[in-house]
N, C-alpha and C positions, 0 to 999 in steps of 0.2 A: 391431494397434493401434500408431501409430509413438509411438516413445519419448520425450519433452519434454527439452527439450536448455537450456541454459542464456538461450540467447540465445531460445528462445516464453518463459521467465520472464521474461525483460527487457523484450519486448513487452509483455506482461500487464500489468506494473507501469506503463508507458506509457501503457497504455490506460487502467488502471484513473484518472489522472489526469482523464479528461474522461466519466466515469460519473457519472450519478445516486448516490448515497452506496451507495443496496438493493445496485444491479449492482455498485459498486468494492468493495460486501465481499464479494460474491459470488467475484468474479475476483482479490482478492488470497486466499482460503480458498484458493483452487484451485492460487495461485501458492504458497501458503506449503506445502499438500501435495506439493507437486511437488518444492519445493526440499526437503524431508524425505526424498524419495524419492530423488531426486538423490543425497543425501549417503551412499547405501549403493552406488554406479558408485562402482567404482576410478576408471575414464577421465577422470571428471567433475574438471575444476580446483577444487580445495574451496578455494582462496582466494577464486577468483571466484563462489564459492557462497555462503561466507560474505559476501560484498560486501552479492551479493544479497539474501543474507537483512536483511543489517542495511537496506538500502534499502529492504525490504519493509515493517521494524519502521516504519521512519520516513512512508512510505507510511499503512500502518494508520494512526498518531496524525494524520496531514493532514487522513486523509478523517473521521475522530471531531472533529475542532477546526473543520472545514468544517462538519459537519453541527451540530456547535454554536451556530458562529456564523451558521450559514442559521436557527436556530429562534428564534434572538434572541437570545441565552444569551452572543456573541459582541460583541452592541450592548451589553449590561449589563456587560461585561466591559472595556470600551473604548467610556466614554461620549464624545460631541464635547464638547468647551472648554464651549459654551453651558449641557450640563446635568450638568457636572459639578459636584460638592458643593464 
């Protein structure tokens, strides 16, 4: 099995941008495994791991704030001028 190297994490994190919400939590779980795993390779740059990771954090809350504001929760949140109180 070849080994996940920093840079398929960074992919993933890419990718997970234009997923359906199911599949971008699917693929950042994966991503945030990886970088966990990552973090025990000496070789691994742990600065650029920790980048990642924290990208990752920021990742997760897009795709929760996305799928809030797709269920409506986001319109309620941020009414237009018209129907605001």
């Amino acid at each position: 099995m070849p080994e996940t190297t920093l840079a398929d994490v960074e992919r993933a994190l890419d990718r997970a941008a234009d997923l359906e919400t199911e599949e971008a939590v699917s693929v950042l779980r994966t991503a945030r495994q990886d970088l966990r795993d990552l973090g025990n390779d000496a070789d691994v740059d742990e600065g650029r791991r920790r980048e990642l990771e924290a990208d990752l954090e920021q990742r997760i809350r897009e795709v929760k704030e996305r799928d809030a504001y797709d269920s409506g929760l986001g319109a309620a949140m941020n009414p237009a001028e018209d129907d605001a109180p």
